[in-house]
N, C-alpha and C positions, 0 to 999 in steps of 0.2 A: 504494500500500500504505500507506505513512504518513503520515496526517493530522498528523505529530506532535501528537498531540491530547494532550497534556499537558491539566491540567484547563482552561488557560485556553486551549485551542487553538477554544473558540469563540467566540473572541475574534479571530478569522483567524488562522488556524492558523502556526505556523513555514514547515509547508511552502509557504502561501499565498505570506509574504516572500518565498520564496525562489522564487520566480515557481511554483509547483504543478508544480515537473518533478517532485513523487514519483510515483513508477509506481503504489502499491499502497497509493492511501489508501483507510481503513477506513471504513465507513458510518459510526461512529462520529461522524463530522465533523458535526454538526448545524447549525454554521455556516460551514458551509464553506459582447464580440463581436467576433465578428471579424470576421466579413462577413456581409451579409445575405445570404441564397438568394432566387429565387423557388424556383418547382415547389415549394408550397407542397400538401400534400392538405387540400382543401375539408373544413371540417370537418362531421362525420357526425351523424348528428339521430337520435334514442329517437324511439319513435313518441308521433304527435302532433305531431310537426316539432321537437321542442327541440331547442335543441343539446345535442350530445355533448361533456360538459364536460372532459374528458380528450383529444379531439381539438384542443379549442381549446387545452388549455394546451400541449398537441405541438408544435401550430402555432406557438402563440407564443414558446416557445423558440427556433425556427428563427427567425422573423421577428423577432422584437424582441432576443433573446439573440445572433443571429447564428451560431447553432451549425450546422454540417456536417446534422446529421440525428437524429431523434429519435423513439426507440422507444417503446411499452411493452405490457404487457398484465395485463389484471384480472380477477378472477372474483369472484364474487358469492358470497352466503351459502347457493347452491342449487347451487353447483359450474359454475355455466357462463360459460364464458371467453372474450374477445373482445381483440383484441390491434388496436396502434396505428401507423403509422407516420406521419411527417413529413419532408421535407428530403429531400436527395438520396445516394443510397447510396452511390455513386464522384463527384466533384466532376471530377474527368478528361470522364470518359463521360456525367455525367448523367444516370447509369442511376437508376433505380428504389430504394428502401429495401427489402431483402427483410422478405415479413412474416415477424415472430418470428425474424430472424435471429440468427445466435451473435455472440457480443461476449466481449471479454475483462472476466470480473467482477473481475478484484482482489481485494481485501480477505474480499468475499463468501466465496471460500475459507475464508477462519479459521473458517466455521460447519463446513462439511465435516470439517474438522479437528478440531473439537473435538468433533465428534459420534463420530468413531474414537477419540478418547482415550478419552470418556466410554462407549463403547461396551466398551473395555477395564479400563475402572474396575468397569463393572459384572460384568464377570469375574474380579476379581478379580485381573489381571495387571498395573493401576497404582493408586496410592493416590495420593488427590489431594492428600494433605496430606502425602505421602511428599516430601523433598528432589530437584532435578533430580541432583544426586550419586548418589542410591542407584540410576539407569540410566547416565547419565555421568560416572561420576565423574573426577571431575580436569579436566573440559572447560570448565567455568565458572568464570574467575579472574578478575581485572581490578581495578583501581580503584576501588575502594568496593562491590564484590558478590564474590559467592562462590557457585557454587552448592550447600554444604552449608547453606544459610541461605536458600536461595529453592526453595519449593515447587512444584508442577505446579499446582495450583488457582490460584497467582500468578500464573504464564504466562498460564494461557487468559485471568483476569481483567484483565491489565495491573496488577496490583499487584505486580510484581517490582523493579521501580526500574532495569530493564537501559538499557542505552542502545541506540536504533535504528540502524541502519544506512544507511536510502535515505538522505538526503542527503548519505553520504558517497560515492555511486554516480553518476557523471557520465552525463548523460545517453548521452551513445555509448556507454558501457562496459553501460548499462541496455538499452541496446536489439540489441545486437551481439553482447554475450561470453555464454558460457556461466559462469554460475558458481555451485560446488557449493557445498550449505550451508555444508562448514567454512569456505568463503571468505566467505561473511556473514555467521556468528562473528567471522571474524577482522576483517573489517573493523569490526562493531561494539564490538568489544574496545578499540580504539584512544581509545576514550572511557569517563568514568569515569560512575558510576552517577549516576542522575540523582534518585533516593531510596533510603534504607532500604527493603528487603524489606516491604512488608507498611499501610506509614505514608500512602502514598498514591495516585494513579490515574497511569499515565501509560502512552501509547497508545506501543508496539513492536513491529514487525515480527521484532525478535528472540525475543521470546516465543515467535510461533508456529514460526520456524522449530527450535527449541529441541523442542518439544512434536513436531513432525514426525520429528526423528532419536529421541525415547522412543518413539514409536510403532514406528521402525523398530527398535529394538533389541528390544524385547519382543515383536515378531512376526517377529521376520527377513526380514521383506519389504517390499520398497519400500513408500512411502507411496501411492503412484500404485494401487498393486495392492491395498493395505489398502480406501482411500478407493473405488473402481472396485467391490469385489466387497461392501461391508460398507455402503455408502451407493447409487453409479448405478445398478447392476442390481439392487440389492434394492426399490429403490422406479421403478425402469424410467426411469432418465431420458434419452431416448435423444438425447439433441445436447447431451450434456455431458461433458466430459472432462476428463484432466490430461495436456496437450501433454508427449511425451517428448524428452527431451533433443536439441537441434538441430532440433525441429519448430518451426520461427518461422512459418508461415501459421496458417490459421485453415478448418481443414475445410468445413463448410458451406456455403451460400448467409450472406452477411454484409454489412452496410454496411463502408466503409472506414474506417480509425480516422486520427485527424491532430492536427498537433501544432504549436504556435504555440510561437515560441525567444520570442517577446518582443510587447508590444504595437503591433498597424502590419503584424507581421511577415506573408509572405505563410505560408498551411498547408502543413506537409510532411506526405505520406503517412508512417503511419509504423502502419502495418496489420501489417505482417512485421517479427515483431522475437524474441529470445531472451525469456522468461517467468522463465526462472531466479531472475532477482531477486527472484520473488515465491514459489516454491516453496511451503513450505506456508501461507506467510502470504495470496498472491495469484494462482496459476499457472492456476487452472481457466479454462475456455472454455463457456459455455453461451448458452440463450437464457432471456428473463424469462419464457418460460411455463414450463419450466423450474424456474427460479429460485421460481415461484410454488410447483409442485409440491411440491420440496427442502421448503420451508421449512410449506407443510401438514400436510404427512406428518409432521414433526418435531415440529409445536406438539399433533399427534392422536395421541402416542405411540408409531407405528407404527417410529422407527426405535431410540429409547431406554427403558428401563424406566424407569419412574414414578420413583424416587429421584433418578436420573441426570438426567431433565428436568427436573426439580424444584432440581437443584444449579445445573445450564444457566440457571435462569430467577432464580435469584437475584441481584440487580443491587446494586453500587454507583454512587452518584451520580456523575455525571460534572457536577461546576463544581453551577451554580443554575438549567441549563437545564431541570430536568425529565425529562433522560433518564439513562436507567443501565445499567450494563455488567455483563450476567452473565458466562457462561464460554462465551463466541467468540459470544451473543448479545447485541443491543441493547434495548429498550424506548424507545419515544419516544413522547408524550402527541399523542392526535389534537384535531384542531379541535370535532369531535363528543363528544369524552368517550372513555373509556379510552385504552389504549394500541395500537401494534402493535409486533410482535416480528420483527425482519432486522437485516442488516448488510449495508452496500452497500459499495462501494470505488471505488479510481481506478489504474488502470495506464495505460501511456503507449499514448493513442489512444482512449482511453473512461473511461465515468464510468457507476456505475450506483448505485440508490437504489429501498429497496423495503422491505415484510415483510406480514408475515400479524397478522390478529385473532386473539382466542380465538373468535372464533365464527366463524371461515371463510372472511373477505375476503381477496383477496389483492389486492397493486400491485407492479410492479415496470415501473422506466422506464431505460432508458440511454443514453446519448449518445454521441456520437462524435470528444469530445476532451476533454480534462479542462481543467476553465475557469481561465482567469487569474485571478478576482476570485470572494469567497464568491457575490455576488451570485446568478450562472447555480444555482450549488451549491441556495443557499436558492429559485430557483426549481423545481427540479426536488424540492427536497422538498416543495415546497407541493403540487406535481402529486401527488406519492402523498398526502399528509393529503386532496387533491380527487377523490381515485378510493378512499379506501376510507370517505369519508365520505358521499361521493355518494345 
């Protein structure tokens, strides 16, 4: 979930230091082996015998990055989609990578979420530039913030100055306990603001969870049920979810997700674990074609009115990389010229990375542990600028 991507977090991020046990970092990360596999899949050739450039870089994640296993899938500017795998889906059994299987997205979440906020804006029932006070009041106190002083359009943007929570979540407590948003309030509260409201960028896992209990108070309904009925079934996404509470597996046909304590170290399975810590910041379960879908349907207006996308796609800079942070959306500069628009994340056991054009491409790619060093990171970005650039 958290890249702690402060603006200099692409610079190797805090979390990277802190060896990348965050669960639920944010695509955000722009700069963000272990052992090699064989059962490598051959890579796939466009007619005329080329190779298939997006299989090769699959492959070479697995082979050269030493990653567990390696997804993706893309569609083209005419809607037709084609989906990737490499490496091996259980390292036990040796079994197969399901194509298009589900993965825990992480971070990816915050777009979901912000698309129910903004869904709400547009009705009228939240005001972006309303205080997180005038739904919570009294909830937001602490060392250097307040929330009669920090807005909702700061939340989604990361301009709130709040302090994050994952790394104060030890990895077994991450992977085991259940624990309710007030409990990742409280544990983020333990630390004091990290900017003034408004003055600068700084990436939070508390933001969204913050934005996830306004949504529940002005709808009186879970976020799970909001997000389900007002985002999945209205644009049909069907192998995507919000795992409920004590639901630690992972529905579907899925690779295994695994988790390295240290460098040397041998892989723990670590597929079945509690989501909570990621709530509304990182809790969903989906697949990238999927994840292509969501984020289509989002950039063609079909799940926001024109305002509300238009507020969504408003960015500030993040550092001098070129990229910028709207409201739970990214922008990152492709190899080929313009931009594309997602938000990818990391929770414990997977890594994903991906968005859409304005004019129809989609990439999304995810892996099957979240890497020790930016390096893997910066390779799987390269993979989506080489599959929507292709």
């Amino acid at each position: 979930m958290s890249e702690q991507v402060k603006a200099q977090m692409f610079r190797s991020s805090a979390r990277q230091q802190s060896g990348r046990r965050g669960a639920l970092s944010a695509a955000a990360a722009v700069t963000v082996g272990v052992m090699t596999l064989g059962a490598l899949a051959p890579p796939a050739a466009f007619a005329g015998g080329r190779p298939d450039t997006v299989q090769q870089g699959l492959s070479a994640l697995v082979r050269a990055d030493g990653l567990p296993a390696a997804l993706a899938s893309v569609t083209d500017r005419e809607g037709h989609g084609r989906t990737y795998t490499a490496g091996l889906g259980d390292l036990a059994t040796g079994s197969k990578v399901p194509d298009d299987g589900q993965v825990r997205i992480g971070s990816s979440t915050k777009v979901f979420t912000a698309v129910v906020v903004l869904q709400l804006v547009g009705e009228g029932k939240i005001g972006l530039d309303a205080t997180v006070d005038s739904y919570l009041p009294g909830l937001v106190r602490g060392e250097g913030f307040d929330g009669r002083h920090i807005t909702v359009r700061q939340l989604l943007q990361h301009t709130s100055g709040l302090p994050d929570y994952e790394a104060l979540v030890d990895d077994d407590i991450r992977q085991h306990r259940y624990l309710d948003p007030r409990d990742l309030l409280d544990i983020a509260f333990r630390r004091k603001a990290d900017f003034a409201p408004g003055t600068s960028w700084g990436y939070s896992n508390t933001n969204y969870v913050l934005a996830g209990l306004i949504v529940q108070k002005v709808t009186g309904r879970p976020l799970a049920e909001e997000m389900d009925k007002r985002v999945i079934q209205r644009i049909g996404l069907r192998h995507t979810y919000f795992p409920a509470p004590g639901d630690m597996a992972i529905r579907e046909p899925h690779p295994r997700g695994y988790h390295q304590d240290s460098a040397g170290a041998p892989l723990r399975d670590v597929t079945e674990m509690d989501p909570s810590v990621g709530w509304a910041a990182g809790q969903l379960i989906s697949t990238n074609s999927d994840v292509n879908r969501f984020l289509t349907a989002l950039l063609a207006g079909r799940l926001l009115p024109a305002a509300q996308l238009a507020e969504m796609r408003t960015t500030v800079p993040i550092g001098d990389t070129g990229a910028g942070y709207g409201l739970g959306l990214m922008s990152r500069p492709l190899s080929c010229g313009g931009v594309y628009w997602g938000h990818g994340g990391d929770i414990t056991g997977y890594e994903t990375r991906g968005g859409v054009t304005d004019d129809g491409r989609a990439a999304s790619v995810a892996i099957t542990i979240v890497p020790p060093d930016s390096a893997t990171t910066k390779h799987v970005e390269s993979l989506v600028d080489t599959a929507l650039c292709r």
